[in-house]
N, C-alpha and C positions, 0 to 999 in steps of 0.2 A: 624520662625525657631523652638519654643518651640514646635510647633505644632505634631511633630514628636519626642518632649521628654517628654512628658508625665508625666514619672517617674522623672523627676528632676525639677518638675514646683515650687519647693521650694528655687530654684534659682531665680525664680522672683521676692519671692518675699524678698528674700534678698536684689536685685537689680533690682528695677523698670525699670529700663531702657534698661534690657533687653528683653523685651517684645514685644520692636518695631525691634526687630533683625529679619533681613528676609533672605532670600539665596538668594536675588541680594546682599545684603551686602555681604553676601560670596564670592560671585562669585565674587567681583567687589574689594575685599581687602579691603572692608570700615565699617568692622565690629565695630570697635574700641573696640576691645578685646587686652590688651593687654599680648604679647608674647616675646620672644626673645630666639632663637637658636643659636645668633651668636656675644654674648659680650664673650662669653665662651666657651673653649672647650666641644665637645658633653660627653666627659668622665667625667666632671663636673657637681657631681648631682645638681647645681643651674640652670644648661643648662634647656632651658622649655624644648627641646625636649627629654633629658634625664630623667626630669621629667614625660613628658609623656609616656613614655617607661615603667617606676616602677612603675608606680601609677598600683593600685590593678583596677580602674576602670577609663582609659582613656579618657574615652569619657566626664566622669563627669567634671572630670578635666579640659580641654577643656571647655567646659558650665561653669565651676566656675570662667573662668580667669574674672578679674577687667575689667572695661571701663574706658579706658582711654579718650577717647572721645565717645559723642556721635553717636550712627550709621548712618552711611555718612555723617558726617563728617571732616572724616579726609582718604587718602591713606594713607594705611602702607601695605608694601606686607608681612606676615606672614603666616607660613604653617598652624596654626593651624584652619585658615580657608578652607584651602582645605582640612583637617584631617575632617571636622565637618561633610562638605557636603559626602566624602564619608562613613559616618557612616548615614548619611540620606540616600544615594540610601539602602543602608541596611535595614535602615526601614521601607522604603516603599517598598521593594519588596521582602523581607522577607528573602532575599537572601543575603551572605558574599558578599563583594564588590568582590572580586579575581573573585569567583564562576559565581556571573551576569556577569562580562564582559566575561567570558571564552566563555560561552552560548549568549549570545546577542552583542558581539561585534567582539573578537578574531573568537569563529569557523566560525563566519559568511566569514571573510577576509582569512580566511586558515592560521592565523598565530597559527602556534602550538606551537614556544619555547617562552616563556615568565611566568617571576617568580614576585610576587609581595612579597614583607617583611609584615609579621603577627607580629602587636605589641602586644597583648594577645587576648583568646578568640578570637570575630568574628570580632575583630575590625582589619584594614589594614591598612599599610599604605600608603597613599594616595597622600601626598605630594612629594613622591619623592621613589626613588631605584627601579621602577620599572625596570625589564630588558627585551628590547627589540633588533633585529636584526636591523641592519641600514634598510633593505629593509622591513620590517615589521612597521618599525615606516614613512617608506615612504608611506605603504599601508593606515594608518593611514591617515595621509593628504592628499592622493589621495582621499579617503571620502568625506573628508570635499571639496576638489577643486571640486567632482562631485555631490554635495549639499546633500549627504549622501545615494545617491546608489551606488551599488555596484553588477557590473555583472547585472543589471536591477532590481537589488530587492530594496527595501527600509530599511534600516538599521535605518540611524539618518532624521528624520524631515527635510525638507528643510527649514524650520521656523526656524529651532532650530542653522541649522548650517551658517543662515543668521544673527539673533541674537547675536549669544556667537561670534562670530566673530569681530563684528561689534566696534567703538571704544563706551565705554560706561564713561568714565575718562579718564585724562590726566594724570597719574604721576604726570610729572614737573611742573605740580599748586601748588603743595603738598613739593616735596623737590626734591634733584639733583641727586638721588642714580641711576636715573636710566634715567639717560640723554639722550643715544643712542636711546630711541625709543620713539616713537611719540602718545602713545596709550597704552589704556589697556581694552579689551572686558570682556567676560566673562570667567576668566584664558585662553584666550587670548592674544598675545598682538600685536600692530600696527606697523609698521614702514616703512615711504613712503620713495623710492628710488628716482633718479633722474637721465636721461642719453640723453643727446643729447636733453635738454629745454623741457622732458615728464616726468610725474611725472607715480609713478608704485606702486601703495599700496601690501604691504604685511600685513599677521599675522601670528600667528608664537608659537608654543609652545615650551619652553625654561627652560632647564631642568639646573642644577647645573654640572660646567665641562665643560661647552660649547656640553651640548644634545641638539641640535635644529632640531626642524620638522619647515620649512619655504615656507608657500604657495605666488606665486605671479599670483593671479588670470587671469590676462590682459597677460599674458606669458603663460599662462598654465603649470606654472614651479613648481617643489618642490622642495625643497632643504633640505638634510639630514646632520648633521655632530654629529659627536662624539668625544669625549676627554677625557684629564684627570687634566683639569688645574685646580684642587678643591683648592689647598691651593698657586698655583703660579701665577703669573700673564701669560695670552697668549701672546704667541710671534705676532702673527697678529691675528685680530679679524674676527669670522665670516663674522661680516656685511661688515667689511673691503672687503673682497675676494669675499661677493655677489657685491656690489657696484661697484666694478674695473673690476671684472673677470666675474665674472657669468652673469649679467644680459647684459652686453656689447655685448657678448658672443652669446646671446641665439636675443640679439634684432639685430645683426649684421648678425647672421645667417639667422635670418626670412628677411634681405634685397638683401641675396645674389644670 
């Protein structure tokens, strides 16, 4: 991971241990950096993410947090490992995060509206607020369900979108936070249905509020939703309404 920080390699040697930090650890939540956005309100300068927000140089900040454990050894899902990865596309493509995707992702799909949150400078944020249209964030996972073309062209790798997909960890080895789903790829995540004694793998990119982009491969199904349950509990759960409704639905229909 230092590979791409160059200018902070005085962090390792602060912390030897962070040397063996790679971007599957990223990708996979097994950094063991630790972080916390959510003992605290975000208006609470001890909040990390509030912290990351003031800090005069974010990214450093990030790179300085403590190990808590060893790299993979332990799941913890924390944002400021998806913050880190997208300040690396940054650095390797010399391009703002926002800017590359508008250019190599967005114009590619035709999606025009969409706003990313700028924490300072060219740093982005990454973990989270971006804003998309429910059909746009469909077009999204319609990508990934057609192994990353688009209109015949080639966007994402089929490698890439077999991969990050794929389950790479289980969560619930680790702890129960996150009991509903059965998997976790490359921010990613897994979770197999069941209807009529057939099992139906999805994944699924699951945003804060109930934002979900959810592919079910073997259906050729996507499934979009959106909300605003940030601080209340949902009245019924997505996966509830795919499991009873959706997927019944769409496998009842293909026998009719």
């Amino acid at each position: 991971m230092f590979d791409y920080f160059p200018e902070y390699a005085d962090l390792i040697t602060q912390s030897p241990d962070k040397a063996d930090l790679t971007i599957r650890h990223l990708l996979t939540m097994t950094s063991g950096l630790t972080y916390d956005d959510e003992s605290l309100p975000y208006t609470d300068s001890r909040n990390d993410m509030n912290r990351f927000y003031s800090n005069r140089n974010p990214i450093r900040f990030l790179l300085a947090l403590p190990l808590f454990a060893e790299p993979s050894a332990v799941y913890d899902y924390d944002n400021c490992n998806t913050n880190i990865i997208g300040q690396i596309i940054c650095q390797a493509t010399g391009d703002r995060l926002d800017l590359f995707a508008k250019e190599n992702l967005f114009d590619q799909l035709n999606i025009r509206q969409h706003e990313w949150q700028i924490v300072r400078n060219d740093v982005v944020l990454s973990s989270g607020d971006l804003h998309l249209r429910p059909r746009d964030m469909a077009k999204f996972g319609l990508l990934f369900l057609r192994r990353g073309e688009w209109n015949g062209q080639r966007i994402i790798s089929s490698a890439w979108c077999d991969v990050s997909t794929a389950m790479h960890i289980n969560p619930n080895d680790y702890n129960s936070e996150f009991h509903m789903v059965d998997g976790y790829g490359f921010q990613w995540w897994q979770k197999d249905y069941s209807y009529r004694s057939k099992s139906y793998r999805s994944y699924f990119a699951w945003g804060w509020g109930g934002q979900l982009i959810v592919n079910i491969p073997e259906l050729n199904l996507i499934v979009v939703t959106t909300a605003g349950n940030w601080y209340e509990a949902e009245k019924i759960s997505p996966f509830t309404i795919i499991a009873d409704y959706i997927i019944p639905s769409a496998c009842d229909a293909g026998n009719s």
